[in-house]
N, C-alpha and C positions, 0 to 999 in steps of 0.2 A: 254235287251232281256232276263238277266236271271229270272228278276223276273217277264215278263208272261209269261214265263215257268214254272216258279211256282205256282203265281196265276193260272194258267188254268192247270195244275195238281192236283192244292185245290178244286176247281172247279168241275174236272171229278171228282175225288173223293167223292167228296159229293153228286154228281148226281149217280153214281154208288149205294153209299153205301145207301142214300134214295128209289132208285129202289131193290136193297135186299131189304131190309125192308119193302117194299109193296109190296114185295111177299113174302115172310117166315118173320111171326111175330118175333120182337123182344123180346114178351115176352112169348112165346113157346120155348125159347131154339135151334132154328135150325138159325135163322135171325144172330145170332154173330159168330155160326160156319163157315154158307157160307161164310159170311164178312170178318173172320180172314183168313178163306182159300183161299178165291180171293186175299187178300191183299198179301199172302204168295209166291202162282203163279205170280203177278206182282213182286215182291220182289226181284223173280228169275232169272222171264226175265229180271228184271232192273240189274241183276248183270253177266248175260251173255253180255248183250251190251257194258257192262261196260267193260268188258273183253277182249273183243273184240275192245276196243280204246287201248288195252295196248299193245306199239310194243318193241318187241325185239332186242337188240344189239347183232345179231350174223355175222359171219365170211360169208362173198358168198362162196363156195366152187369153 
């Protein structure tokens, strides 16, 4: 399971970042900034999720 979750992560991935790229040139300089900046907003949301599996050891009141 974990690894087509991976492959179809690689997958989106490549399909994402080939769709920048046929729309902002990659070689006009905007096609790697969209691309590192989308990558970046995923990055984030991926580390809010991630977050949010982490549970706490505290006391019930």
């Amino acid at each position: 399971m974990l690894g087509t979750a991976r492959l179809t992560g690689q997958t989106l991935g490549a399909v994402v970042l080939a769709g920048v790229f046929s729309v902002w040139s990659p070689h006009g300089g905007h096609g790697p900034v969209v691309a590192l900046v989308l990558a970046a907003c995923c990055a984030a949301i991926a580390a809010v999720f991630s977050s949010l599996r982490l549970k706490t050891t505290g006391h019930a009141a």
